[in-house]
C-alpha positions as YAML, in Angstrom:
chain: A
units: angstrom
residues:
- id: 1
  name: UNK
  ca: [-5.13, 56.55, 54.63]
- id: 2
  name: UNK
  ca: [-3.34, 58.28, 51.91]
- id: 3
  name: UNK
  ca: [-0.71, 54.73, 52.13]
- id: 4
  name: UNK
  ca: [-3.12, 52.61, 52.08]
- id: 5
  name: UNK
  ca: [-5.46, 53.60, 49.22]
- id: 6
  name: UNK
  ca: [-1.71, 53.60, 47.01]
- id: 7
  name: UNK
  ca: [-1.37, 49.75, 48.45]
- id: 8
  name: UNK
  ca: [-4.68, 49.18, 46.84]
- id: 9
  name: UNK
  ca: [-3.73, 50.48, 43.94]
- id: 10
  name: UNK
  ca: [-1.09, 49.24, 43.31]
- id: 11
  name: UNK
  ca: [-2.28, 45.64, 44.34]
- id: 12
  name: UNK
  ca: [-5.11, 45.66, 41.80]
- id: 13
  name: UNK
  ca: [-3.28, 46.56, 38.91]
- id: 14
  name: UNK
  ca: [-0.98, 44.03, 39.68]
- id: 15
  name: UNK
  ca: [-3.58, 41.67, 39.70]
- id: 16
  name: UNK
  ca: [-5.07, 43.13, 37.05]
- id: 17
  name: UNK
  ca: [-1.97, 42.69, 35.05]
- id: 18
  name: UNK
  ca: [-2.03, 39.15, 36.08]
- id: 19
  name: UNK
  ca: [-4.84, 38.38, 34.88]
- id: 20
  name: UNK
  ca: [-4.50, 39.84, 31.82]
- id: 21
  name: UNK
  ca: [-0.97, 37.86, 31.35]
- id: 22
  name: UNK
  ca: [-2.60, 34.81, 32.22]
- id: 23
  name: UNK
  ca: [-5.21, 35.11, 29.81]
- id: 24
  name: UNK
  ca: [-2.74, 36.00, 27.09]
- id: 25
  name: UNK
  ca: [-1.08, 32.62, 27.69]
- id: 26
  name: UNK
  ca: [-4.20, 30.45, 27.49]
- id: 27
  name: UNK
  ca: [-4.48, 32.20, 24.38]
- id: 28
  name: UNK
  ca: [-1.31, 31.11, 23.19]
- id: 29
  name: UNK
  ca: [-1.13, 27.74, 23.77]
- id: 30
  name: UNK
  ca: [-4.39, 27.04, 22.36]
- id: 31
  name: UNK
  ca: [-4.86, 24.11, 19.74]
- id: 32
  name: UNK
  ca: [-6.69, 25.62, 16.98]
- id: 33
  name: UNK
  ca: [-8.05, 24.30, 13.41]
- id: 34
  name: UNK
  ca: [-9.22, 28.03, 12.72]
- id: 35
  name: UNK
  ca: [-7.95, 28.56, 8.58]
- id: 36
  name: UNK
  ca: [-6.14, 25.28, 8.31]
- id: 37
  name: UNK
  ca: [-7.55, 25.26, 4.87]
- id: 38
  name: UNK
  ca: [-4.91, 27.99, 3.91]
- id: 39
  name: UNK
  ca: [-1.82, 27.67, 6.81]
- id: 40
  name: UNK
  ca: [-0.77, 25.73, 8.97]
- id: 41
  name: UNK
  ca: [-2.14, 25.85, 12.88]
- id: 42
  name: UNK
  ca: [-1.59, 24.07, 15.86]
- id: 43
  name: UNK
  ca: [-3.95, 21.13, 16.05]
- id: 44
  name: UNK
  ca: [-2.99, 19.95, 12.53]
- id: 45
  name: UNK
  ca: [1.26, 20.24, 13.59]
- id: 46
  name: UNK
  ca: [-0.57, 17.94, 16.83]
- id: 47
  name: UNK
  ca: [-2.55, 15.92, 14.52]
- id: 48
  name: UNK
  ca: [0.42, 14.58, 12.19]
- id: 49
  name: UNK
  ca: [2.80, 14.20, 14.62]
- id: 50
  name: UNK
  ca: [0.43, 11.96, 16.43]
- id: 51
  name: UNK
  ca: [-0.48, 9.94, 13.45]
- id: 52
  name: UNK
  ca: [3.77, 9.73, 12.92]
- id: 53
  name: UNK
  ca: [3.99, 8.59, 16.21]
- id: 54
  name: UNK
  ca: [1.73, 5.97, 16.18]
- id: 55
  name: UNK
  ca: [2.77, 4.85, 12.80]
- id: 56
  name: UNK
  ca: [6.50, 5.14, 14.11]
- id: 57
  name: UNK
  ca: [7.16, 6.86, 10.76]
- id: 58
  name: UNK
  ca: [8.72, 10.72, 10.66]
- id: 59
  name: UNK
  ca: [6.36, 12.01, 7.98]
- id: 60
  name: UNK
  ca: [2.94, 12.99, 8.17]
- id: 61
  name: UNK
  ca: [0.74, 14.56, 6.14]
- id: 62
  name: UNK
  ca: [-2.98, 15.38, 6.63]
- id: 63
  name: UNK
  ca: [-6.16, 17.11, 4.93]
- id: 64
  name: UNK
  ca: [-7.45, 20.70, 6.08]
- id: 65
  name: UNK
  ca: [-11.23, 18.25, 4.78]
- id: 66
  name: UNK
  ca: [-10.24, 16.16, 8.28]
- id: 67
  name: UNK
  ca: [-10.88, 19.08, 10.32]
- id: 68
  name: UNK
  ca: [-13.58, 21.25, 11.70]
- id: 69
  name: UNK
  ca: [-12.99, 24.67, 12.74]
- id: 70
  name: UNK
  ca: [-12.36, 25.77, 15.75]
- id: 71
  name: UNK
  ca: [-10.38, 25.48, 19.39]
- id: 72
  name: UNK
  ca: [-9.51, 23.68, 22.54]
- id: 73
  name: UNK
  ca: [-7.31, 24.37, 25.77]
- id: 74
  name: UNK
  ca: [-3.68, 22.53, 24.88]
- id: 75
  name: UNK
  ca: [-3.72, 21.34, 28.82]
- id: 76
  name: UNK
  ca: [-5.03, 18.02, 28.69]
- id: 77
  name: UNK
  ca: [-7.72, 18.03, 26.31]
- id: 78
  name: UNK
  ca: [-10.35, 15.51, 27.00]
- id: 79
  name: UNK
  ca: [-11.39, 13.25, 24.34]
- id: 80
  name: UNK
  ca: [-15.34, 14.91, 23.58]
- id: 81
  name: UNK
  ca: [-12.91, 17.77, 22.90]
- id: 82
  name: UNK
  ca: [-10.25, 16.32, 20.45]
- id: 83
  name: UNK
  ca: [-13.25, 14.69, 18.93]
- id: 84
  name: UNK
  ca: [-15.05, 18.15, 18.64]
- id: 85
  name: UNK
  ca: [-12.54, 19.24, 15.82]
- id: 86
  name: UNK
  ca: [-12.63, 16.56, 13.72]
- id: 87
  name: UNK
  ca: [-14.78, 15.72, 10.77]
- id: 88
  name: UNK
  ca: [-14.50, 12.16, 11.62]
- id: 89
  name: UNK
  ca: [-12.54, 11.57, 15.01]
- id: 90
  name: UNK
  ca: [-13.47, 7.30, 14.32]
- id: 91
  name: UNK
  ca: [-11.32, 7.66, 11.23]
- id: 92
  name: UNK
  ca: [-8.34, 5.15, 11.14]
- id: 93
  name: UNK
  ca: [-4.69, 5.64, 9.09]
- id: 94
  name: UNK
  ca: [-2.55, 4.06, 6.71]
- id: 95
  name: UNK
  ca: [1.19, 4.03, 5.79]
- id: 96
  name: UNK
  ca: [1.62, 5.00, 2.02]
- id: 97
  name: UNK
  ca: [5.04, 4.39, 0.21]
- id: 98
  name: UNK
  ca: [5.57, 7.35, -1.83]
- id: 99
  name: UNK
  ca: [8.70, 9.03, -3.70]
- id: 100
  name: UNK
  ca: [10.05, 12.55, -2.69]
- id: 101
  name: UNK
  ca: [8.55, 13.52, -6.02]
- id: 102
  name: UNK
  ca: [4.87, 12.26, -5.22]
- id: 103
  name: UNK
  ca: [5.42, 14.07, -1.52]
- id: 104
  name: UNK
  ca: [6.78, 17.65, -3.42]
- id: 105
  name: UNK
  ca: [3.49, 16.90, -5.93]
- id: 106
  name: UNK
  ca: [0.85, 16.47, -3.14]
- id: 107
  name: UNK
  ca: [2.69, 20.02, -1.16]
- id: 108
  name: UNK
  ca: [2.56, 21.61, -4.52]
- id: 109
  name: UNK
  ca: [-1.66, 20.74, -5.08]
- id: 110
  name: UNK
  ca: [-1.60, 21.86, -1.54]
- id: 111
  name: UNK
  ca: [-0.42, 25.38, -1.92]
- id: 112
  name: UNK
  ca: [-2.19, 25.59, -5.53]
- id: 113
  name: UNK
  ca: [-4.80, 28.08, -4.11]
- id: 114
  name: UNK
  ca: [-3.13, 29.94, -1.26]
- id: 115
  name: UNK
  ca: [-4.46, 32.55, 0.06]
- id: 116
  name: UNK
  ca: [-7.88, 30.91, -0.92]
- id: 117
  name: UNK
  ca: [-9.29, 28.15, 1.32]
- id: 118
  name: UNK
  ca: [-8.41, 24.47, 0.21]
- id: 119
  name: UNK
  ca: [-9.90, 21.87, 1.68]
- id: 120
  name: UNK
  ca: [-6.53, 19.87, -0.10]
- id: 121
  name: UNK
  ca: [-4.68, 21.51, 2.60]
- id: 122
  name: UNK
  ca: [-2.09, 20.06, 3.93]
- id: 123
  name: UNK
  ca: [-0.87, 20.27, 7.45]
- id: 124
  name: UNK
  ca: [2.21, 18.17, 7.93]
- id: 125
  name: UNK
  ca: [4.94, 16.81, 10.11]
- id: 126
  name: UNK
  ca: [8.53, 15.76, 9.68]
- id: 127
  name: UNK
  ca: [9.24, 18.39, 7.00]
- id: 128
  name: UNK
  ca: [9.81, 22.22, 6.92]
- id: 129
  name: UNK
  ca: [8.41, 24.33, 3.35]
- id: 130
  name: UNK
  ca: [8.76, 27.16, 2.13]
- id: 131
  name: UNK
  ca: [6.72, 28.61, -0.88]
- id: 132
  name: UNK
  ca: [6.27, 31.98, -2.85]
- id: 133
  name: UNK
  ca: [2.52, 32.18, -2.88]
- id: 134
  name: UNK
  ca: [3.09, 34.69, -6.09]
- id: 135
  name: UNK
  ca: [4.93, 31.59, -8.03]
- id: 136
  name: UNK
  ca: [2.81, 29.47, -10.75]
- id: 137
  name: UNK
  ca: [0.80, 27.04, -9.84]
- id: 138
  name: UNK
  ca: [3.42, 23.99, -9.48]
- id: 139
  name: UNK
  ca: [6.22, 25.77, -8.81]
- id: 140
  name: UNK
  ca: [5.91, 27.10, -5.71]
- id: 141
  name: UNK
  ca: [8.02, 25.57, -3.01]
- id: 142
  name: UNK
  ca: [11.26, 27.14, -3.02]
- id: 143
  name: UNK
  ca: [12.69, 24.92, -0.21]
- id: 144
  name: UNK
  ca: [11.59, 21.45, 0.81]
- id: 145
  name: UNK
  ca: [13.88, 20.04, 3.81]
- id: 146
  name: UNK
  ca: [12.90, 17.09, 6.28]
- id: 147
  name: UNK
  ca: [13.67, 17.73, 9.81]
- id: 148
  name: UNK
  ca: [16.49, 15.50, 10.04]
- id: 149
  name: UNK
  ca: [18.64, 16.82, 6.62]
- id: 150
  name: UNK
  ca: [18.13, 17.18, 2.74]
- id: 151
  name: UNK
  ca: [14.71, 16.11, 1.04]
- id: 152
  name: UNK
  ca: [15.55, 13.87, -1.99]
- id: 153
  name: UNK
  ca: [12.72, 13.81, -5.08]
- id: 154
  name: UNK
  ca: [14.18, 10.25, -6.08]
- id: 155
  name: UNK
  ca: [13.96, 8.41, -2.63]
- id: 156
  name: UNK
  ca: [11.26, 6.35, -1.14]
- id: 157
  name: UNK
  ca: [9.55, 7.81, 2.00]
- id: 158
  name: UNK
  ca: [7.09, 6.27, 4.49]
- id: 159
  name: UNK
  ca: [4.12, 8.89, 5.05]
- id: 160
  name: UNK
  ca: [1.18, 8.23, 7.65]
- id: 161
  name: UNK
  ca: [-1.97, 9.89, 6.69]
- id: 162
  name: UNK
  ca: [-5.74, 9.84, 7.12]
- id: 163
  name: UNK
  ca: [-7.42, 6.66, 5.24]
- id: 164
  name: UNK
  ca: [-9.25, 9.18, 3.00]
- id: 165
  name: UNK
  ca: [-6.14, 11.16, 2.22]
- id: 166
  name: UNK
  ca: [-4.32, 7.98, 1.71]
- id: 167
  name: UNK
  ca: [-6.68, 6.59, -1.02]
- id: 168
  name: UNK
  ca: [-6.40, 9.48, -2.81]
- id: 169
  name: UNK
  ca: [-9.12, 11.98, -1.42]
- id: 170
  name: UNK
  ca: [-9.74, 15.58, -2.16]
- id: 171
  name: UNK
  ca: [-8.23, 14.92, -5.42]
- id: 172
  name: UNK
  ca: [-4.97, 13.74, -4.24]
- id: 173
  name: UNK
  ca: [-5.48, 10.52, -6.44]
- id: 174
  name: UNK
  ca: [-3.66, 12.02, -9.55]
- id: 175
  name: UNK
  ca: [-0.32, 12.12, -7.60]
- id: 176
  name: UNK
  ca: [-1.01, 8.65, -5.05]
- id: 177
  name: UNK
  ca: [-3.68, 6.07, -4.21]
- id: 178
  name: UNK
  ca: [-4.45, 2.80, -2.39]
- id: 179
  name: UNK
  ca: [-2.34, 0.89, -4.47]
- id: 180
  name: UNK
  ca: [0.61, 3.05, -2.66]
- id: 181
  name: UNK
  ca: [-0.42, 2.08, 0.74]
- id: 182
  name: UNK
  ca: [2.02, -0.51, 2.46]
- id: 183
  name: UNK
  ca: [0.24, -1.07, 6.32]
- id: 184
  name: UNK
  ca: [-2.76, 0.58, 7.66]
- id: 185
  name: UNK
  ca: [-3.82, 1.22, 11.08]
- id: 186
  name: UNK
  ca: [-6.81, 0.34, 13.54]
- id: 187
  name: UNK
  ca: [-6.85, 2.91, 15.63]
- id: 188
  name: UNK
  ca: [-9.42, 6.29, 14.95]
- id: 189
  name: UNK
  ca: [-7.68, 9.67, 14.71]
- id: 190
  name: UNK
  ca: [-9.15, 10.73, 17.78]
- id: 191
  name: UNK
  ca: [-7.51, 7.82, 19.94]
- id: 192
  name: UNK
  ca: [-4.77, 8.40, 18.07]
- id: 193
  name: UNK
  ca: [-3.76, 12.32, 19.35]
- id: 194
  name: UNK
  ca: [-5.26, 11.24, 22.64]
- id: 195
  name: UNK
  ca: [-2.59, 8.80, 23.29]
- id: 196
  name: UNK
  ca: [-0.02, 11.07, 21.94]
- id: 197
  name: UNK
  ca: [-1.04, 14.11, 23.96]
- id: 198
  name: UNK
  ca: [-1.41, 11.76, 27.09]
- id: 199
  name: UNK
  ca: [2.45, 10.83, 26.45]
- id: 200
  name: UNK
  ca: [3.41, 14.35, 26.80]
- id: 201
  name: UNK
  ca: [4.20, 15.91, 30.01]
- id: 202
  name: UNK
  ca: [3.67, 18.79, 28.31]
- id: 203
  name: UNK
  ca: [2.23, 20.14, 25.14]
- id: 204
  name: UNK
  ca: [3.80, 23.48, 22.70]
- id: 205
  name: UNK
  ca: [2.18, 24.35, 19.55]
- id: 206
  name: UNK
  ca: [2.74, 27.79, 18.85]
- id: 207
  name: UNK
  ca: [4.16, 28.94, 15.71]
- id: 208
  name: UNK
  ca: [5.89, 25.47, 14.49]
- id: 209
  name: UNK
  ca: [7.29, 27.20, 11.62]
- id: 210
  name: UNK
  ca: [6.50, 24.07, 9.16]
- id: 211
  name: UNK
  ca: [4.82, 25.64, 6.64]
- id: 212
  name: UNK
  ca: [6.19, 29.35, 5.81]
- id: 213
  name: UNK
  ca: [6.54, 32.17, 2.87]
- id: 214
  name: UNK
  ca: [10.10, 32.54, 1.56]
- id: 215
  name: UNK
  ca: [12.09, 32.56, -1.84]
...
């Protein structure tokens, strides 16, 4: 009897533990807008990689005003639940030819109020920053890279972005506007990161490291 109360036991905390490691992992791989109007998070690193994708460009940047707050499972979310975080999932995209220069302006307005929330935001793909959020105002990225080598201020990017973003909204118009927009796109954000998650045999957004403190 003694044995078999032991086996018990031992069998529940082990599913216990399961459970409990299981739950930790849903946790984890969640895609969350949660404070994207201060750092980055998971659905906005899925967000602009989608809209690069489908813009076939490798820089992406997009407003913390696109989003609403909260979270979804990162296994196959459906589209009602894609939709459910954004401010305007029908949204389509544009193409904007900007200089490094514009690009380190727009991060800069970005990080202007951090730790405050900033609906000018940015969450972004194809680059890695790093800023001192004790630094001036303006002069707070210490490092600007792309993902594929060294950021130049003088050279001519491609950038996919939000309509809004792209025409200069939430304030962005003193650094670029619709006058910098070279191609837009027909498709609504919301198909957009559907098609991109649906492309993925599987999805990892946990800590992307795009967005950081460092001097």
């Amino acid at each position: 009897m003694k044995k078999v109360a032991i086996i018990v036991v031992v069998v529940a905390l082990t599913a216990s533990a399961a459970a409990l490691v299981y739950t930790l992992a849903l946790a984890a791989d969640e895609l969350s807008t949660v404070n994207a109007d201060k750092r980055e998070v998971s659905f906005g690193d899925l967000t602009a990689d989608a809209l690069c994708s489908a813009s076939n460009t490798t820089i992406a940047l997009v407003g913390a005003v696109s989003f609403k707050s909260g979270a979804i499972p990162a296994n196959q979310p459906t589209p009602q639940q894609i939709a459910s975080l954004l401010q305007t999932p029908d949204e389509t995209w544009a193409v904007s030819k900007l200089t490094g220069a514009q690009i380190r302006a727009a991060l800069e307005r970005s990080l202007s109020r951090v730790p405050l929330p900033n609906t000018a935001f940015l969450q972004v793909s194809g680059l890695k920053v790093k800023y001192d959020p004790e630094a001036p105002r303006n002069r707070r990225i210490t490092s600007l890279a792309l993902n594929t080598g060294a950021f130049e201020d003088d050279k001519a990017y491609q950038v996919a972005m939000p309509l809004f973003l792209a025409k200069g909204g939430s304030g962005y118009f003193q650094t670029f506007d619709e006058d910098d927009i070279v191609r837009r796109g027909s498709t609504g954000l919301a198909a957009v990161i559907k098609t991109f998650v649906d492309s993925k045999d599987e999805l990892s957004y946990t800590g992307q490291g795009r967005i950081t403190v460092g001097r």
